[in-house]
N, CA, C, O and CB atoms as a CASP TS submission, in Angstrom:
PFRMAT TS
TARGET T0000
AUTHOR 0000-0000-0000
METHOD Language model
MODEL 1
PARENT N/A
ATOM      1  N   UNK     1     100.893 -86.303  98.070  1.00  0.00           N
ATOM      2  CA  UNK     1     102.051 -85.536  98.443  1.00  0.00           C
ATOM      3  C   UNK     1     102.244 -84.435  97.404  1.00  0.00           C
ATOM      4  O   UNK     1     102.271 -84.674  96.196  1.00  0.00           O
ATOM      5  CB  UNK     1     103.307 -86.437  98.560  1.00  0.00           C
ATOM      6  N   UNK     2     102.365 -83.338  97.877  1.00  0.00           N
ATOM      7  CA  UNK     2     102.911 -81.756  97.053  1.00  0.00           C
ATOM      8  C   UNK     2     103.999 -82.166  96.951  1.00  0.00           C
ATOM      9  O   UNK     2     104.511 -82.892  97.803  1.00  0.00           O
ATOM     10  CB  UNK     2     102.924 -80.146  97.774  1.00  0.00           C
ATOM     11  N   UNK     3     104.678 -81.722  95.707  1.00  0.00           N
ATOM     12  CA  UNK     3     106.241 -81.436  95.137  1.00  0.00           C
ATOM     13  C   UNK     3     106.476 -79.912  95.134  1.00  0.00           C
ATOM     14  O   UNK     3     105.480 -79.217  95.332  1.00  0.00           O
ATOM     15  CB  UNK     3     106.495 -82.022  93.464  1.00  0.00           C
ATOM     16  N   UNK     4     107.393 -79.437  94.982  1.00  0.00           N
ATOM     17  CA  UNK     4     107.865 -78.015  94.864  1.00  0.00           C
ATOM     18  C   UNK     4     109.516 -78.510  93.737  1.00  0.00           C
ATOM     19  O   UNK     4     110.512 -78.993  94.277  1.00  0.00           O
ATOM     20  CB  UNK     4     108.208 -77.136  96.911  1.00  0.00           C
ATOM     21  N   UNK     5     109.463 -78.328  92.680  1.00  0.00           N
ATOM     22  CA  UNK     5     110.403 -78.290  92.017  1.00  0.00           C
ATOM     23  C   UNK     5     111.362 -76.670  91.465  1.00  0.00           C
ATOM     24  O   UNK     5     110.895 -75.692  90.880  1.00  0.00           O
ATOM     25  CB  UNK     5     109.805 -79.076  91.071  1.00  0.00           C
ATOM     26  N   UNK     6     112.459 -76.859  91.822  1.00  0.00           N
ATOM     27  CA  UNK     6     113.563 -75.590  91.790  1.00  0.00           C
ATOM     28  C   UNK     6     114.539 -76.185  91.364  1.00  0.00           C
ATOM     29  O   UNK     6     114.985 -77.207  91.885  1.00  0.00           O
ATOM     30  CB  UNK     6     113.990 -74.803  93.108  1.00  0.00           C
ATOM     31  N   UNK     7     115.072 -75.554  90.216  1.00  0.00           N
ATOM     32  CA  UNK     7     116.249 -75.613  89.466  1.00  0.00           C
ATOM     33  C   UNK     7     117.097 -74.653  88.820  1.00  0.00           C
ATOM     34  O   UNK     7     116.589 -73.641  88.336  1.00  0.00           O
ATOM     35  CB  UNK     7     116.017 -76.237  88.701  1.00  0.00           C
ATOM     36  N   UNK     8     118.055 -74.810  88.774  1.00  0.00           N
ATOM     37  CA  UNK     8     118.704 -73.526  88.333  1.00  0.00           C
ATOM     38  C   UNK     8     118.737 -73.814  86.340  1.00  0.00           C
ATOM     39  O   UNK     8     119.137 -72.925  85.589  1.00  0.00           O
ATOM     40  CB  UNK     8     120.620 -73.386  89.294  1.00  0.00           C
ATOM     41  N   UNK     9     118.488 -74.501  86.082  1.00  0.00           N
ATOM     42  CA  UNK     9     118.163 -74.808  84.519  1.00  0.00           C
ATOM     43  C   UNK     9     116.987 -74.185  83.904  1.00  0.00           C
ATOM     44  O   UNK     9     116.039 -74.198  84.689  1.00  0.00           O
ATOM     45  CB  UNK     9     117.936 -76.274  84.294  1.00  0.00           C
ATOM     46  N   UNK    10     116.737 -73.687  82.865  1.00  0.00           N
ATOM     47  CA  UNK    10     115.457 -73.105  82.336  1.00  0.00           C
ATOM     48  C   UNK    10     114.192 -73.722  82.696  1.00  0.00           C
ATOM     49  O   UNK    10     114.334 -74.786  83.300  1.00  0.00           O
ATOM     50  CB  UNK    10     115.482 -73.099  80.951  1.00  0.00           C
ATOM     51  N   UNK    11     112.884 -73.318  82.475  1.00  0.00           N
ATOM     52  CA  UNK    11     111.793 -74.414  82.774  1.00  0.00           C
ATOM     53  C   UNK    11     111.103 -75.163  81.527  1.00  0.00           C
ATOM     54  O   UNK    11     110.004 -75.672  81.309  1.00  0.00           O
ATOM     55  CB  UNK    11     110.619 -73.718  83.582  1.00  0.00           C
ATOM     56  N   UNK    12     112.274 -74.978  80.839  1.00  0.00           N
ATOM     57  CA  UNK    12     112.450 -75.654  78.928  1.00  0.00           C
ATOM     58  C   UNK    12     112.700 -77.041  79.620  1.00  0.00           C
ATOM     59  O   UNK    12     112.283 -78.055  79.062  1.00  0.00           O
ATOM     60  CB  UNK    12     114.230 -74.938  77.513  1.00  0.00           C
ATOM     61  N   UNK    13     113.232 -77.105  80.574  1.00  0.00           N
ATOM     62  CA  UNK    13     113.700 -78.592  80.638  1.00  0.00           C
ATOM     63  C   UNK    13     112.702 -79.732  81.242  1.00  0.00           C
ATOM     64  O   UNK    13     112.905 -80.946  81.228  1.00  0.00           O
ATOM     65  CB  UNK    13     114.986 -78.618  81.524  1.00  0.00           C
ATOM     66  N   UNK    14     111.395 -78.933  81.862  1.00  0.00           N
ATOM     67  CA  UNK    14     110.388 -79.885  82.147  1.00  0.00           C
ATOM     68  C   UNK    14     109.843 -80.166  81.090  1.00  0.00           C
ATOM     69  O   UNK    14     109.040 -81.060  81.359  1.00  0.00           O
ATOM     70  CB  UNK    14     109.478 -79.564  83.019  1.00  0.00           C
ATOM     71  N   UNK    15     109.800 -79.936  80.043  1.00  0.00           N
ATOM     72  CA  UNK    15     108.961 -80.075  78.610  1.00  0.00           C
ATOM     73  C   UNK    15     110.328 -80.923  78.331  1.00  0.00           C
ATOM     74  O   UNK    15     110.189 -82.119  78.587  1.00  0.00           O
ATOM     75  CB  UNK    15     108.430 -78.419  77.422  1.00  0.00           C
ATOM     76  N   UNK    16     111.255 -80.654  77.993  1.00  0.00           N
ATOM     77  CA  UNK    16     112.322 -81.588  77.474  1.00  0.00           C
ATOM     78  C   UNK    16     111.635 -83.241  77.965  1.00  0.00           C
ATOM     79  O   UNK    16     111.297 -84.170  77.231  1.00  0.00           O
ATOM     80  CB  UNK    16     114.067 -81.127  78.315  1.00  0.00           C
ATOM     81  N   UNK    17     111.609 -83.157  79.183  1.00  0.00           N
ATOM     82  CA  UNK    17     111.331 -84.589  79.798  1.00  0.00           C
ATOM     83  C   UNK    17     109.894 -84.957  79.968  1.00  0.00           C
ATOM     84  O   UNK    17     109.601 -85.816  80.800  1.00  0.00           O
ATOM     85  CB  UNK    17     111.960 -84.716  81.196  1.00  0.00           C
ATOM     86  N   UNK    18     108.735 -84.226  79.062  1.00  0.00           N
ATOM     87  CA  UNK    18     107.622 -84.672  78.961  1.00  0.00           C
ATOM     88  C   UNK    18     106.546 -84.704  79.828  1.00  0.00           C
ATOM     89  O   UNK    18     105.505 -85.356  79.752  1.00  0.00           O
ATOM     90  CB  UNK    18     107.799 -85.535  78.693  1.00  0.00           C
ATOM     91  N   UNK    19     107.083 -83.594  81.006  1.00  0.00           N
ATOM     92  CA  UNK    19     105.949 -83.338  81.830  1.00  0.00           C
ATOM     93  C   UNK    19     105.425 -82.326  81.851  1.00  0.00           C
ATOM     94  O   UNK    19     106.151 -81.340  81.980  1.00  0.00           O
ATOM     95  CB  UNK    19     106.071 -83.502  82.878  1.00  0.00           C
ATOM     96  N   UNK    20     103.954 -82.129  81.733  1.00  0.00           N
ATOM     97  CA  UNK    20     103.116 -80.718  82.009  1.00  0.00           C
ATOM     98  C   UNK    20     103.435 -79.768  82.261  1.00  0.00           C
ATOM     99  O   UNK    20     102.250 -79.455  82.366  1.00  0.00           O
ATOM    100  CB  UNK    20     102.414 -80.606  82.757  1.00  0.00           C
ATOM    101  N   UNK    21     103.961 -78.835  82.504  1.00  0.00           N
ATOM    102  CA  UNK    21     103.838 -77.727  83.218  1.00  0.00           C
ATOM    103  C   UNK    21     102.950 -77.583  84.114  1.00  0.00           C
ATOM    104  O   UNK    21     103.203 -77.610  85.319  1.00  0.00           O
ATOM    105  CB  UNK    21     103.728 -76.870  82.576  1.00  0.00           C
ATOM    106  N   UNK    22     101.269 -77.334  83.382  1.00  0.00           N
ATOM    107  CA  UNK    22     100.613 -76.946  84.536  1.00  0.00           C
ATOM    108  C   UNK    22     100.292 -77.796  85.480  1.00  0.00           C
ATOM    109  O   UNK    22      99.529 -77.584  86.422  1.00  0.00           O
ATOM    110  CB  UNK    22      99.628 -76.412  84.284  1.00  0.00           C
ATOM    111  N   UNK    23     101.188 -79.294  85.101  1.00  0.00           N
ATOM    112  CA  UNK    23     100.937 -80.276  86.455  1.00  0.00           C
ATOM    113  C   UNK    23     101.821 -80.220  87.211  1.00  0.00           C
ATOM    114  O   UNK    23     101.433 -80.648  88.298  1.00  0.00           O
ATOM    115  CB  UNK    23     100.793 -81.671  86.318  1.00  0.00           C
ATOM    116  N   UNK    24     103.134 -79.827  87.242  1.00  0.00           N
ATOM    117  CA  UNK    24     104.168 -79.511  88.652  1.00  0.00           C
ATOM    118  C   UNK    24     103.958 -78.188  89.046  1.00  0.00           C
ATOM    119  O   UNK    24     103.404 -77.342  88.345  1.00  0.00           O
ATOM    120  CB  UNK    24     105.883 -79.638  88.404  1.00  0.00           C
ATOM    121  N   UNK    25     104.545 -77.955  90.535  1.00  0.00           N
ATOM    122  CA  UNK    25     105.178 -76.773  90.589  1.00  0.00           C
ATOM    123  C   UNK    25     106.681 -76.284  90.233  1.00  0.00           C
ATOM    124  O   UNK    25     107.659 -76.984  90.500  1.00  0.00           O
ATOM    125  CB  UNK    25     104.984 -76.544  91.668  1.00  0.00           C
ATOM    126  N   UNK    26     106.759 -75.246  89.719  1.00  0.00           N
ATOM    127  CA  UNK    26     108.095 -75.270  89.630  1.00  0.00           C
ATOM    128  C   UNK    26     108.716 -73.667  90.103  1.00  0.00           C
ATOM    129  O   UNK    26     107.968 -72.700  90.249  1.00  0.00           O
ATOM    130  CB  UNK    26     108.440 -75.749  88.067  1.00  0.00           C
ATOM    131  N   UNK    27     109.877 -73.626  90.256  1.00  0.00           N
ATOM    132  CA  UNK    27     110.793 -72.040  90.783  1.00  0.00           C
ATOM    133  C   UNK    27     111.866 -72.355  90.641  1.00  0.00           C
ATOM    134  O   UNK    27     112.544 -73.133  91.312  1.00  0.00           O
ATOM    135  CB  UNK    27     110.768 -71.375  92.319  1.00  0.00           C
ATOM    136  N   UNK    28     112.351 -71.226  88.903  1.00  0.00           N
ATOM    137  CA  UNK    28     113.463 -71.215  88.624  1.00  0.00           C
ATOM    138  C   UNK    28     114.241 -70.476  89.712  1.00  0.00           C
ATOM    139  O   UNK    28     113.768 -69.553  90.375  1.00  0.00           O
ATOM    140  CB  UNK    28     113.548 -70.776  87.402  1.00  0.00           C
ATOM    141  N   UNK    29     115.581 -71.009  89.846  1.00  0.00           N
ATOM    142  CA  UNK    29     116.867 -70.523  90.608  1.00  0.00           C
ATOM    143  C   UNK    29     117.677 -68.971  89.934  1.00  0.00           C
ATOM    144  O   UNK    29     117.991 -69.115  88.753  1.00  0.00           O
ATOM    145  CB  UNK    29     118.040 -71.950  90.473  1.00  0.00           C
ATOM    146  N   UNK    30     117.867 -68.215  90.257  1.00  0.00           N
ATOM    147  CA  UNK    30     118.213 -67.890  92.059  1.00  0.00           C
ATOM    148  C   UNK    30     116.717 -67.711  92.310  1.00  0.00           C
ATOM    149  O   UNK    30     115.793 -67.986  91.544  1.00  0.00           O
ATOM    150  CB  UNK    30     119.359 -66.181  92.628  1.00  0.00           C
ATOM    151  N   UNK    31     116.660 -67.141  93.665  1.00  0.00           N
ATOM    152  CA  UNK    31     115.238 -67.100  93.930  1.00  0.00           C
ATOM    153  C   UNK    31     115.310 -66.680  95.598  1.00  0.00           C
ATOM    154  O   UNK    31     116.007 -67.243  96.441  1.00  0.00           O
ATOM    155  CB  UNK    31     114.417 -68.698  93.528  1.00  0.00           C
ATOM    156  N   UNK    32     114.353 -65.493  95.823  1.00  0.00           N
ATOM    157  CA  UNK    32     114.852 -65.090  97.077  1.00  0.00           C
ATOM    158  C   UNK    32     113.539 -65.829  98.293  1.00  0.00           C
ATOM    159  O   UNK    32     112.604 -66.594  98.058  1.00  0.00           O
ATOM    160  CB  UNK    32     115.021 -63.150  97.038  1.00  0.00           C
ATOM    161  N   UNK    33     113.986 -65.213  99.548  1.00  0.00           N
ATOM    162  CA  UNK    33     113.462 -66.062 100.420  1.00  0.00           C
ATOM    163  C   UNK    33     111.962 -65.560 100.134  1.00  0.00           C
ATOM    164  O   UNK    33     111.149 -66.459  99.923  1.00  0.00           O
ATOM    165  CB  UNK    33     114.090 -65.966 101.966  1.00  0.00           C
ATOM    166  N   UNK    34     111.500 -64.257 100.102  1.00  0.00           N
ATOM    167  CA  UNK    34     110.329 -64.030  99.258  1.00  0.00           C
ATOM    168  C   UNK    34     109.466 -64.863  98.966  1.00  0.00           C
ATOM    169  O   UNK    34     108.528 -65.371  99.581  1.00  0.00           O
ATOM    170  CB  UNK    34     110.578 -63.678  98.253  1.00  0.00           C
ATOM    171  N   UNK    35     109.919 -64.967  97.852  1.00  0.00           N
ATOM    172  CA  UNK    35     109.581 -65.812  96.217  1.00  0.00           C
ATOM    173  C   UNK    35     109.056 -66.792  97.350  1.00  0.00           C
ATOM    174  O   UNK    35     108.029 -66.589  97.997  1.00  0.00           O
ATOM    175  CB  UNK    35     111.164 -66.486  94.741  1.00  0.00           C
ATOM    176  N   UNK    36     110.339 -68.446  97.580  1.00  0.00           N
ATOM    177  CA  UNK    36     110.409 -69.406  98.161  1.00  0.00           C
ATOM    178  C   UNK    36     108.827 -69.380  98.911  1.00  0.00           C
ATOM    179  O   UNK    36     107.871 -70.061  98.540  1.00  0.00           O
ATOM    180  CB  UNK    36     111.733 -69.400  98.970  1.00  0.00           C
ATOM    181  N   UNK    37     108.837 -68.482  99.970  1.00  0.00           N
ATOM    182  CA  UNK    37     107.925 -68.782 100.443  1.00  0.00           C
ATOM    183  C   UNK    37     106.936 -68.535 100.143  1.00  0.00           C
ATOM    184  O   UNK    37     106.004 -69.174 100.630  1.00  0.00           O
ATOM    185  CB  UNK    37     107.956 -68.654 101.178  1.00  0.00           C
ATOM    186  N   UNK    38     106.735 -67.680  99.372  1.00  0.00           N
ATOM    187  CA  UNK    38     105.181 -67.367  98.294  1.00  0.00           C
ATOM    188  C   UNK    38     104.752 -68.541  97.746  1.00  0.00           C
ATOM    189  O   UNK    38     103.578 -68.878  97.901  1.00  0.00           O
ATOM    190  CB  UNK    38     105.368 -66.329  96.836  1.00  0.00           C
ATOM    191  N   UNK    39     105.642 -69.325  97.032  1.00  0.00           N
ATOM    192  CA  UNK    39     105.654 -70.480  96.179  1.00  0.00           C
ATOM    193  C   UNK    39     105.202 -71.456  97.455  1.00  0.00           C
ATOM    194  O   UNK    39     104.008 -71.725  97.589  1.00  0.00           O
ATOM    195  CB  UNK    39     107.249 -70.824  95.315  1.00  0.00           C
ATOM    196  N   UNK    40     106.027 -71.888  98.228  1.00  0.00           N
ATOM    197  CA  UNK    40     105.247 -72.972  99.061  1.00  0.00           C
ATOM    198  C   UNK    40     104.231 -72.878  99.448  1.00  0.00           C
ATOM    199  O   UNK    40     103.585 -73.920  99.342  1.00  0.00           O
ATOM    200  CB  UNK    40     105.643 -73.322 100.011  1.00  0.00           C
ATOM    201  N   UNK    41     103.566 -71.815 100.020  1.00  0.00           N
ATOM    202  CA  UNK    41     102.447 -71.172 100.587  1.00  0.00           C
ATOM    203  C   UNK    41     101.452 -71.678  99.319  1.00  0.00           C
ATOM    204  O   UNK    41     100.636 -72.569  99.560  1.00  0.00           O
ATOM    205  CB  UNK    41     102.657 -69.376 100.893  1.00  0.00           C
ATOM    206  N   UNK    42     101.516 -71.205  98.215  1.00  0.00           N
ATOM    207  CA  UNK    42     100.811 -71.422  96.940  1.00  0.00           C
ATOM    208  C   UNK    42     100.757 -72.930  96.627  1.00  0.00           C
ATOM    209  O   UNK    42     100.079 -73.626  95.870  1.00  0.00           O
ATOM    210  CB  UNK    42     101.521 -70.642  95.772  1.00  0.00           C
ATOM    211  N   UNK    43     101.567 -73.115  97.355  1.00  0.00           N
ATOM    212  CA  UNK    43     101.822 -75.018  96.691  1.00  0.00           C
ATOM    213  C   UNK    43     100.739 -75.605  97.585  1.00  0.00           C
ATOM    214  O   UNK    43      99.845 -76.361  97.203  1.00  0.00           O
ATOM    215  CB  UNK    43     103.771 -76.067  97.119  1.00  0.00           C
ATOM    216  N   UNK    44     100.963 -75.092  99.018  1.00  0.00           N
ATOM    217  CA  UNK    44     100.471 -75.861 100.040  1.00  0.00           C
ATOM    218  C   UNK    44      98.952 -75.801  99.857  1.00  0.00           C
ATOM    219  O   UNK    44      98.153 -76.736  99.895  1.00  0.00           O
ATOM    220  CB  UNK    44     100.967 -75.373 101.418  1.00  0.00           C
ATOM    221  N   UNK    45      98.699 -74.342  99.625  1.00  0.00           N
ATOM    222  CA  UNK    45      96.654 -74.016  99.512  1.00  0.00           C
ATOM    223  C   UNK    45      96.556 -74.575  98.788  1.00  0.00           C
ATOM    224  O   UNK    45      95.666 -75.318  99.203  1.00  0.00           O
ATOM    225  CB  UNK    45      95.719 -72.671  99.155  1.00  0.00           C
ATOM    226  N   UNK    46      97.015 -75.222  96.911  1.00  0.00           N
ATOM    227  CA  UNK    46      96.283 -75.553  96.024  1.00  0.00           C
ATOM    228  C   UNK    46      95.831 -76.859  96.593  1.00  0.00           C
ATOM    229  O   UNK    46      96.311 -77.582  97.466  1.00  0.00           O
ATOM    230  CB  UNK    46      96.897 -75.511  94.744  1.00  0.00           C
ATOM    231  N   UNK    47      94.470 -76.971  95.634  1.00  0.00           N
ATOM    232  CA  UNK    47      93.530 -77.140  95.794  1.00  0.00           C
ATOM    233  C   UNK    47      93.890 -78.421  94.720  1.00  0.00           C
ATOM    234  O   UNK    47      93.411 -79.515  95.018  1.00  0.00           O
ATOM    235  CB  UNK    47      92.577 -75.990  95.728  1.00  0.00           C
ATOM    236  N   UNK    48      94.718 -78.320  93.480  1.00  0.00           N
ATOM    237  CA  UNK    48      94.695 -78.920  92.499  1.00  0.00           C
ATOM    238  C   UNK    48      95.125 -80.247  92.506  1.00  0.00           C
ATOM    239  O   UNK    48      96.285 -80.511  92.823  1.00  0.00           O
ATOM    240  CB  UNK    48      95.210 -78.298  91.771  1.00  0.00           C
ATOM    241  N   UNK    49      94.249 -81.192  92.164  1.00  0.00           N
ATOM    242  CA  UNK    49      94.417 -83.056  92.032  1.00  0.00           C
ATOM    243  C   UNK    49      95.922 -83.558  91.863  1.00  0.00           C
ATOM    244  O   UNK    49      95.946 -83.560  90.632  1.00  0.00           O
ATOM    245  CB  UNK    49      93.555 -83.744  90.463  1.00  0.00           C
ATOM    246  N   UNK    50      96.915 -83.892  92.158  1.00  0.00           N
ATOM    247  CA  UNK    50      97.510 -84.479  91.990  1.00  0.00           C
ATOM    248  C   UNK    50      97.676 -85.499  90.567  1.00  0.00           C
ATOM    249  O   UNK    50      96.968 -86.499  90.689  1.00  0.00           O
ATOM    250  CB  UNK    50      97.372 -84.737  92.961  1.00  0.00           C
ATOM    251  N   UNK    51      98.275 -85.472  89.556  1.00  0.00           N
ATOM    252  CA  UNK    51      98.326 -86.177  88.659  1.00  0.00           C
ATOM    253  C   UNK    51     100.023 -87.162  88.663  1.00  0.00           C
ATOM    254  O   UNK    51     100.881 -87.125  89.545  1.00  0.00           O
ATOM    255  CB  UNK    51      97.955 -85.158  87.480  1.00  0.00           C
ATOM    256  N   UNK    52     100.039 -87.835  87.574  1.00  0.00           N
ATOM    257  CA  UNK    52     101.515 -88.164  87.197  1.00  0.00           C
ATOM    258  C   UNK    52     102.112 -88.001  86.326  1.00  0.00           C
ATOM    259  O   UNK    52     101.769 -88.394  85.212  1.00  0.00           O
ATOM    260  CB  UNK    52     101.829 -89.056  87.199  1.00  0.00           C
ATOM    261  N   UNK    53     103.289 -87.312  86.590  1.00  0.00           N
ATOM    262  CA  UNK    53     104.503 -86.504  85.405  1.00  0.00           C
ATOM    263  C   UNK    53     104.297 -87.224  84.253  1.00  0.00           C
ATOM    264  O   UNK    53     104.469 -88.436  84.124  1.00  0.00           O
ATOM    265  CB  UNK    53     106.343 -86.614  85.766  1.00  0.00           C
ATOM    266  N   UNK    54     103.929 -86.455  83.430  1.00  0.00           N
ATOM    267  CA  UNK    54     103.946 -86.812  82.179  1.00  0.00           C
ATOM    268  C   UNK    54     103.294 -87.747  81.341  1.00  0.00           C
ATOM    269  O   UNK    54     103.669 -88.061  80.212  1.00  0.00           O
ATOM    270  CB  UNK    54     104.815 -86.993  82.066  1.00  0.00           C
ATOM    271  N   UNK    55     101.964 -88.325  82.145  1.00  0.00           N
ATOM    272  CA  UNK    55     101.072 -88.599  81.981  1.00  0.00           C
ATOM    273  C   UNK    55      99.913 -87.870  81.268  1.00  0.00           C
ATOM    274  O   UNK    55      98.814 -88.415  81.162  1.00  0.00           O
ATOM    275  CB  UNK    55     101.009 -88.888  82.838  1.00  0.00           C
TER
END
């Protein structure tokens, strides 16, 4: 399963809690419909293995 993570908090806060970066997706808030769908689109093609947060 793909995740798509969006928050309106910095993306300081996935490192706060010990997970990768380059293993989630993430899209800081606000964020227009654009963006949104660029990002899913990008989420959906990758190609990239699935791992676990912070592992």
């Amino acid at each position: 399963m793909k995740f798509l993570f969006l928050s309106g908090y910095t993306a300081d806060i996935i490192d706060r809690f010990g997970i990768e970066e380059s293993s989630v997706s993430f899209l800081a808030k606000p964020v227009s419909p654009q963006q949104l769908q660029h990002k899913v689109r990008e989420v959906l093609d990758s190609r990239q293995p699935l791992s676990r947060t912070g592992k």
